[in-house]
C-alpha positions in Angstrom: 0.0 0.0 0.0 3.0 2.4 0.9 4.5 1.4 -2.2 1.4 2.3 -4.1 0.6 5.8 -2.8 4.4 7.0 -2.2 3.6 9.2 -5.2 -0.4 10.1 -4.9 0.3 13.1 -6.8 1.1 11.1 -10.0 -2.0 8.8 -9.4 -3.9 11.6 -9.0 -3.2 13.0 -12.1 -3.3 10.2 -14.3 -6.8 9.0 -12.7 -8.0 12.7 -13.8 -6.7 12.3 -17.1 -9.3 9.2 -17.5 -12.0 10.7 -16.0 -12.2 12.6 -19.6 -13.3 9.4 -21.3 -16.8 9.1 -19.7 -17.1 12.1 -21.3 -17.9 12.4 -25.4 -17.1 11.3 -27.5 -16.4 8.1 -25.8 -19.1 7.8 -23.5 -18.1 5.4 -20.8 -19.9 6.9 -18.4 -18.9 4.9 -15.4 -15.3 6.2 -15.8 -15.9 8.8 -13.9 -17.5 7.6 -10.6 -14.1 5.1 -10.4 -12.3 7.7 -10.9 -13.7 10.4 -8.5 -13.4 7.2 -6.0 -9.6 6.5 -7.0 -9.4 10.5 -6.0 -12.1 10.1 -2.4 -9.8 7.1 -1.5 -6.5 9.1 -2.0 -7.9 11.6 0.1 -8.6 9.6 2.8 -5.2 8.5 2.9 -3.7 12.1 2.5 -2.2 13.0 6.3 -3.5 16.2 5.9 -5.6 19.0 4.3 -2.6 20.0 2.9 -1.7 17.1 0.9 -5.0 16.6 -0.3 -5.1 19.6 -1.8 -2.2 19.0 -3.5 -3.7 15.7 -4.6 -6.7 17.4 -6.2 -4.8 19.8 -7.8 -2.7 17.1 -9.5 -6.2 15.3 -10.1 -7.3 19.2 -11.6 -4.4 19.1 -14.0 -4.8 15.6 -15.7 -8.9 16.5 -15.8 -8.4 19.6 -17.1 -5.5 19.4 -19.6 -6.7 16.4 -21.3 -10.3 17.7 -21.4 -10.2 20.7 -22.7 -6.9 20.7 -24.6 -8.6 22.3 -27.8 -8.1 25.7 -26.3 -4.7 25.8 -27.5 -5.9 24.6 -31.5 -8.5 28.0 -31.1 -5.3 30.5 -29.4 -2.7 29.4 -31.7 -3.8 27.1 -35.2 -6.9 29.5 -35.3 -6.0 32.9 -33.5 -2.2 33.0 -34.5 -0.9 33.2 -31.4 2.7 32.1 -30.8 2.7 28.4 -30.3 4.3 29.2 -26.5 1.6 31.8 -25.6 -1.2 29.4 -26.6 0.4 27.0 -24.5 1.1 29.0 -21.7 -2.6 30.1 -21.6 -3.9 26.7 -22.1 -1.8 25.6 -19.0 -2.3 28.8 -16.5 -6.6 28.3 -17.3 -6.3 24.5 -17.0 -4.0 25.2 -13.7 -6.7 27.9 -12.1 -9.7 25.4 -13.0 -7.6 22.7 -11.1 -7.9 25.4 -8.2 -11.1 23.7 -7.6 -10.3 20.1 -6.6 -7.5 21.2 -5.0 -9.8 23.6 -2.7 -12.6 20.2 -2.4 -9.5 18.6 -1.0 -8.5 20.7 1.6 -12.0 21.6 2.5 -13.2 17.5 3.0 -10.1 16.5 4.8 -10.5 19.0 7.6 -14.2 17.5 8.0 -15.5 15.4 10.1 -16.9 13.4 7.4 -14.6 13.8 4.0 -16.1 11.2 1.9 -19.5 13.0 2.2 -18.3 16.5 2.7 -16.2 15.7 -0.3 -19.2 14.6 -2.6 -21.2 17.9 -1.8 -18.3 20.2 -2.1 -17.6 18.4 -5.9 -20.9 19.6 -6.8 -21.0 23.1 -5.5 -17.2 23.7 -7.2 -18.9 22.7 -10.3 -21.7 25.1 -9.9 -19.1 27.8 -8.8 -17.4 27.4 -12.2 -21.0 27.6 -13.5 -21.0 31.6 -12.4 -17.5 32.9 -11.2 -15.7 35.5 -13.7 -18.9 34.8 -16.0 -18.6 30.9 -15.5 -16.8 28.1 -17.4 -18.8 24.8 -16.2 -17.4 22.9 -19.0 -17.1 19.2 -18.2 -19.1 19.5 -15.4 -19.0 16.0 -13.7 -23.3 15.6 -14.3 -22.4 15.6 -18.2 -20.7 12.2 -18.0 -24.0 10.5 -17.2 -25.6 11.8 -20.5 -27.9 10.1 -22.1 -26.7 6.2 -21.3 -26.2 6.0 -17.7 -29.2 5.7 -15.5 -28.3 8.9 -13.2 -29.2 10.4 -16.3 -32.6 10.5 -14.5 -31.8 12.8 -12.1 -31.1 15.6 -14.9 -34.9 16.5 -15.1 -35.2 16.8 -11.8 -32.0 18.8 -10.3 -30.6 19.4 -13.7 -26.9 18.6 -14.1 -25.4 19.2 -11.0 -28.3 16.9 -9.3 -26.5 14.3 -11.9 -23.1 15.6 -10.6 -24.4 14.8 -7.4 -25.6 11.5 -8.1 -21.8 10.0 -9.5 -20.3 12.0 -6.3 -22.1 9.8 -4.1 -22.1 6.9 -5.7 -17.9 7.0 -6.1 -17.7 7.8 -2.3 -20.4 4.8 -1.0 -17.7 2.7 -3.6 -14.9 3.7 -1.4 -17.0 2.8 1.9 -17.5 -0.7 0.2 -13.8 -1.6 -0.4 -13.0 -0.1 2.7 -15.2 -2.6 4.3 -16.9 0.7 6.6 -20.8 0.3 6.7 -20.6 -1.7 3.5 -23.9 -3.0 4.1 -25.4 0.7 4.3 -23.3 1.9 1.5 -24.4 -1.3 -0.8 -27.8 0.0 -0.2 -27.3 3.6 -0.7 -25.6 2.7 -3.9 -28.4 0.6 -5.3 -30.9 2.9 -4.3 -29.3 5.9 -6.0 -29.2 3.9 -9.4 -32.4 2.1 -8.8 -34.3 5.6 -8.3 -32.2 7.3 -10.8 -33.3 4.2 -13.6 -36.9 4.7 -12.5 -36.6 8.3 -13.2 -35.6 8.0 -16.8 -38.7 6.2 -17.7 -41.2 9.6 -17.0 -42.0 11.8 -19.4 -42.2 14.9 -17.6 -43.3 17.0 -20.9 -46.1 15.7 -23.7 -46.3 16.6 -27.3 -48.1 19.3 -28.2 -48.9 20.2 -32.4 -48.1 18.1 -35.3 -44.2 17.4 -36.1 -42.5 19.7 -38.1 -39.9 19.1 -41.1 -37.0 20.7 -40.0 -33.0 21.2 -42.4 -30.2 22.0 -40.0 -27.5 23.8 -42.8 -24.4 22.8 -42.1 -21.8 25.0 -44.0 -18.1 23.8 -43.5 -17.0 27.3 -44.0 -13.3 27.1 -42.7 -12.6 29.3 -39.8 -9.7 30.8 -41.4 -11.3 32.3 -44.2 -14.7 32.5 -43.2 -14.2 36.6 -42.5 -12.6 37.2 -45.7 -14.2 39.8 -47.5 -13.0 38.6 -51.0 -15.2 35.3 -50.4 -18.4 36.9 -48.4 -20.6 37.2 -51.4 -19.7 33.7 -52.2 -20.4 32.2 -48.5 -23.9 34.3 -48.7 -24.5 32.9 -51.8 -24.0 29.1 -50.7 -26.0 29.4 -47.9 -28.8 31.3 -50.1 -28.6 28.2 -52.4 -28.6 25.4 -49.5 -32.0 27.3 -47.6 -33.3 26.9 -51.6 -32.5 23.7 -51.8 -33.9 22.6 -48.4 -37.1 21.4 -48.4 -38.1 21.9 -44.8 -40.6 24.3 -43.1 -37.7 25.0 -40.6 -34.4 25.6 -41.9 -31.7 26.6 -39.6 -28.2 28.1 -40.6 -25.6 28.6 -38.0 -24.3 30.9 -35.9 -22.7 34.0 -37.4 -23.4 31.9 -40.9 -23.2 35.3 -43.0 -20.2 36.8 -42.3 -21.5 40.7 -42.4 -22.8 43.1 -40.1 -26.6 43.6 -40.7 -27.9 47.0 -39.9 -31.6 46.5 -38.3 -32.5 49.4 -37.1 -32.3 51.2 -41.3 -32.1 49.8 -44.5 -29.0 49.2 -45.7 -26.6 47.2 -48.1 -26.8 44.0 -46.5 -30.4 43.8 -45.7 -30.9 44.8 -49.7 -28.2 42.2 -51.1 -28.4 39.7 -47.8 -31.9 39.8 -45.8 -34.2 40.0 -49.3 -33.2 37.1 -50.9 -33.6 34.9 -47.8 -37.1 36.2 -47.6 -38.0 35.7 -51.5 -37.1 32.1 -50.3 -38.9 32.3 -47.1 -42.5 33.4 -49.0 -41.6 31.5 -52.1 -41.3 28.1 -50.5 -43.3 28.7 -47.6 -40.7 28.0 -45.2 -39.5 29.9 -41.7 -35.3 30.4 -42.2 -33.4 30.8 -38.9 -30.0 32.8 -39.8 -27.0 33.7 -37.6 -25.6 36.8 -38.3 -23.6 39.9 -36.5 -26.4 42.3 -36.2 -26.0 46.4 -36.0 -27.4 49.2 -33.8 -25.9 52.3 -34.7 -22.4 51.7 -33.2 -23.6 48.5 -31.0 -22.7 45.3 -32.6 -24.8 41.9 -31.2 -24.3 38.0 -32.1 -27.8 37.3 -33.4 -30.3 34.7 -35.1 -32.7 36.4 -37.2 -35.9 34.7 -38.1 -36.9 35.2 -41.7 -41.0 34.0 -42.9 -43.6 35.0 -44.6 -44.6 38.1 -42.8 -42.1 40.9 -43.3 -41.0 41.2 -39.5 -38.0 39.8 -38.4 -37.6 38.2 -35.6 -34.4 38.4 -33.6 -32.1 36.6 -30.8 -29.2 38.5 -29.2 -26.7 36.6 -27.4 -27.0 37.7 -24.2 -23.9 35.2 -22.5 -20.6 36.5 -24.2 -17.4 34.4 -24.2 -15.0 36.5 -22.3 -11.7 36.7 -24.5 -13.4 35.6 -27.6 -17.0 38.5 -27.9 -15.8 40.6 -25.0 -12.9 42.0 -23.6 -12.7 42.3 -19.8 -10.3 44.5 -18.8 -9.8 46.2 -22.2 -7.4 48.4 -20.8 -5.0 45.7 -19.1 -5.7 42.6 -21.7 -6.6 44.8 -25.2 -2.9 44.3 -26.4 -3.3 40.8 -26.8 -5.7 41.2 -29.8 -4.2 44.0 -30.9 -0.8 42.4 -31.3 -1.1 38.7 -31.0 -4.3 36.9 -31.8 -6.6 37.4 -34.9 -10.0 36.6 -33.4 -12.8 39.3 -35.0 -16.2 40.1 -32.7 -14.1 40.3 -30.0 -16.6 43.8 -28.5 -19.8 42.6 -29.2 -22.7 44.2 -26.9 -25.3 41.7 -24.7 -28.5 41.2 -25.6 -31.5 40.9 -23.1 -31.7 38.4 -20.8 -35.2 38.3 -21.3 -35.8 37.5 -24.5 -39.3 35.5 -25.7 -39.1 32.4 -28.2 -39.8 33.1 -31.8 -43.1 32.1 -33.2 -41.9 30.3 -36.6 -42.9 26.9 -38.3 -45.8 26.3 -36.0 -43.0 25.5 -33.3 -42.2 28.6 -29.8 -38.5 28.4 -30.6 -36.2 29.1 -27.6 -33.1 29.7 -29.2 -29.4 29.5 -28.0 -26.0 30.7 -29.5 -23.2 28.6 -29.2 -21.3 28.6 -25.6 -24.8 29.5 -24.0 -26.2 26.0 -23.8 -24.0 25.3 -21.4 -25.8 27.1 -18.7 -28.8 25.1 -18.0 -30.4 27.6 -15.9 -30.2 30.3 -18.3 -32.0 28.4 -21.2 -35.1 28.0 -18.8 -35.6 31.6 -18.7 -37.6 30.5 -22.0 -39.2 28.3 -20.9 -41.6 27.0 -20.7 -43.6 29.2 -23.1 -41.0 27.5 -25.8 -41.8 24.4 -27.5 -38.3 23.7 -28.8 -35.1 24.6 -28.0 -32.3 25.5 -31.1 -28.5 25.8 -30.6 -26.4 27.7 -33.7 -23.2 27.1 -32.9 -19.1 27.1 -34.6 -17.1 25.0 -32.9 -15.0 25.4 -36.5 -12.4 27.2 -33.9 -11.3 23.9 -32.2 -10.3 22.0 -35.0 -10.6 18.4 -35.3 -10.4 18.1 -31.8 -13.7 16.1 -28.8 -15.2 20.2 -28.4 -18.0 19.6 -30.8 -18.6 16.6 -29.5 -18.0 17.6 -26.0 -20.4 20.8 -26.9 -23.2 18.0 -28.2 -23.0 16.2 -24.7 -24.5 19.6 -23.5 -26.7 20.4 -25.6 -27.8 16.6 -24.6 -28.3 17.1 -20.9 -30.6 20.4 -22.1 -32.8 18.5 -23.8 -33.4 16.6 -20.5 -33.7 18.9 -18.3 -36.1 21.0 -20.2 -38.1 18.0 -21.9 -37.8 19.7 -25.6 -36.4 18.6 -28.6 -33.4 20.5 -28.9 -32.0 21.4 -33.2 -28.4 22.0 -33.4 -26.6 24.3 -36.7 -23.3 23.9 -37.0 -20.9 25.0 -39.1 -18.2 22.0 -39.1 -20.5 19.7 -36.3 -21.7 18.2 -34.4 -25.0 19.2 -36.4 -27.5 16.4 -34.9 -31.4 16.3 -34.1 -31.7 15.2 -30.0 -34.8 13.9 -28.9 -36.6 15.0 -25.1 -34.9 12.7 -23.5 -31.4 13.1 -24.6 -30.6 10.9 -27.4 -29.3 11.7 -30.9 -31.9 10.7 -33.2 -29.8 12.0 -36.5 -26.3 13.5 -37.1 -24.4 14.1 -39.8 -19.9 14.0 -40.5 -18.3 17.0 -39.4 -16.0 19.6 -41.7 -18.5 18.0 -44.7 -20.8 20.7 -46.7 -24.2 19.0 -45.8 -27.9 19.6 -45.3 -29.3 17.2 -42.5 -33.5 16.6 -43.1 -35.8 15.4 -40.0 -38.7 15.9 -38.1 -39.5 17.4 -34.5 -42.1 17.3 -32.5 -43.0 20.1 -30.2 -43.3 19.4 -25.8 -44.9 21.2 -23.8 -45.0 21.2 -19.9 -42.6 21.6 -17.2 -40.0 19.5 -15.8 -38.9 19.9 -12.1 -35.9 21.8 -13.2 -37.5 23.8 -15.1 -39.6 25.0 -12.4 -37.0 25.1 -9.9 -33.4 25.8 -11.9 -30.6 24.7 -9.8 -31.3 26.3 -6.7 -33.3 22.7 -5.6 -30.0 21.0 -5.6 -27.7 23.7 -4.4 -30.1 25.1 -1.5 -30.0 21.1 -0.5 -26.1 20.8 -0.5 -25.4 24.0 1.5 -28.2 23.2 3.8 -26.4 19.5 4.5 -23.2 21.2 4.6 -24.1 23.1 7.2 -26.1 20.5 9.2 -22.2 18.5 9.0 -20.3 21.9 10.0 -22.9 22.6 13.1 -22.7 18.9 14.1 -18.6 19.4 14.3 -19.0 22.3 16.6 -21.1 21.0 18.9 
């Protein structure tokens, strides 16, 4: 045993490196709970809060440096930033997000019960990285569980980090169990969690409401490099204009920022004369609703928006209202502006937000909630839509991450919304993952990445409310602090 744990640090790290494969693409979704145990048991065998931080930091690293090494493809293959400035980036973020095991550690060795204290404190570092410096949940431990595992169950109900919670507690009752303590209590727990959990997937918390609705998901393959190059703008407008002719849909959705010009809404202009009119010729023509991402303009306020193009002559718009610091926004202009100026070529890096209370567009007989990009990974924010909306739409261009697991990664998400909200949820891509989920999480239709493609289904429209949608994440949270507390009070006294 001595032998094995001399270096836990190096354990630690190459457990968190395979915690990435329950993740997508791969899937293995019990990965995870063995390896947040191989992390609880080297905690209990840390002599102190000290070491165990250090243990989860290590743990952090391997996580977070295998799953989400694409960072560095979008800073340097993408952005043009020196190859050791991408990599120096990629490390420092990957190093403060490992900040949070590390803390976990500390904080569940100096309880008076670590293995629980541990599970809870998981969870709530999860749903700090939700909010803190605008949040960055990515790979959120709930995600794993999506849509094969039984806790998938729980995602409907507490929503992701209620999932989170669910492989927490299962990988510490697995440690109780091969450390012999209360293993006949912990057997139980265990079962109980996946027995309730299984039970749970098999309720339809939502029921269809319409008829199902033919639906095209465009999916461009414009290549990031060149897709804001003015000498090939008319050409990528024109491609698109040809794909939404040639789809034979009453939805068609383009994705995000598909035409690659600023649209003045507020005046006629240029683009809306050359851009906007054709897609509405289409739009009455054929009969169809077109959903198209563009940069949008109010005099000198620039927004990331879907415009929704029918039959009437309105047009209905989306303004993404959660920006991607670094990449729409610049915090700190004054102290971090250089680095565009002089070493990254990333445009739409000042966009403005738009409301967070937008309504769902009425198009196609469908209320469309929709989403751009990044967004969808904030469960609670897509529920401010709901549930008025009877579908949920993500444009997205993951183009920025190469050939790397973020589009796949970014489909897992997308995945878990769909079952906490109980809607059908349409995804646009640019390169991929462009894929059709169904209300309970599975992908019903998909289509290769980096190909020029137009993927044909059908939706139907839910209606209803889940638990989560009622509630957000405040259930699960308000539940873990509360707990927390109960175990910090019963210490005291």
């Amino acid at each position: 045993m001595q032998r094995i744990t001399s270096h836990p640090q190096f354990i630690s790290l190459a457990i968190g490196a395979l915690c990435v494969f329950g993740f997508a693409p791969f899937y293995v979704f019990i990965l995870p709970i063995l390896s947040i145990a191989g992390l609880f048991y080297l905690w209990e065998l840390a002599t102190s809060p000290k070491q165990a931080a250090k243990i989860g930091f290590a743990y952090g690293l391997g996580f977070f440096i295998a799953g989400i090494y694409w960072i560095y493809i979008s800073l340097h293959d993408i952005g043009g930033m020196p190859f050791w400035m991408a990599g120096l980036a990629t490390f420092l973020l990957c190093a403060f997000l490992a900040l949070f095991p590390a803390i976990v550690g500390y904080l569940a060795k100096r309880s008076p019960h670590p293995l629980t204290s541990g599970a809870m404190l998981w969870v709530l570092s999860d749903w700090v990285r939700d909010w803190i410096f605008t949040g960055f949940p990515w790979l959120a431990l709930g995600y794993s569980q999506v849509p094969f595992s039984p806790l998938a169950g729980y995602a409907p109900i507490f929503g992701v980090f209620g999932a989170g919670f669910a492989v927490t507690a299962s990988a510490s009752l697995l440690v109780l169990i091969t450390q012999k303590k209360q293993r006949r209590q912990a057997m139980i727990g265990l079962l109980t969690i996946w027995i309730v959990g299984g039970a749970a997937t098999q309720i339809n918390w939502t029921s269809p409401v319409g008829t199902p609705t033919k639906v095209a998901l465009i999916q461009g393959n414009i290549p990031q490099e060149i897709k804001w190059d003015e000498a090939i703008a008319i050409q990528t407008v024109n491609q698109y204009l040809g794909m939404a002719k040639q789809a034979q849909a009453e939805l068609v959705i383009l994705p995000e920022t598909a035409l690659p010009l600023a649209i003045d809404l507020t005046q006629k202009d240029m683009a809306q004369d050359q851009v906007l009119a054709p897609f509405k010729t289409i739009a009455m023509q054929d009969h169809k609703a077109i959903l198209v991402g563009a940069v949008s303009q109010k005099s000198e306020t620039y927004f990331n928006t879907m415009m929704g193009i029918s039959s009437s002559n309105a047009v209905q718009t989306y303004h993404k209202s959660h920006l991607v610091p670094f990449g729409e926004f610049i915090p700190l202009k004054s102290v971090f502006g250089w680095i565009y100026r002089d070493w990254l070529n990333m445009p739409l890096s000042d966009l403005s937000r738009g409301s967070q209370a937008q309504k769902p567009m009425q198009m196609a007989g469908q209320k469309i909630a929709v989403n751009i990009c990044y967004e969808d990974v904030f469960g609670e924010e897509i529920i401010r839509q709901l549930p008025e909306a009877t579908l949920l739409v993500n444009a997205s261009n993951d183009a920025w991450y190469g050939r790397s697991n973020a589009a796949e990664q970014h489909l897992q998400f997308s995945q878990m919304r769909a079952l906490e909200t109980g809607r059908m949820v349409l995804r646009a891509t640019n390169t991929g993952a462009t894929a059709i989920i169904s209300n309970k999480g599975d992908v019903l239709a998909t289509v290769p990445q980096f190909t020029t493609i137009i993927l044909k289904g059908s939706v139907q429209g839910y209606t209803g409310s889940t638990p989560f949608i009622r509630w957000g994440n405040w259930a699960i949270i308000s539940l873990l602090l509360i707990a927390l507390i109960l175990l910090w009070t019963r210490k005291k006294k």
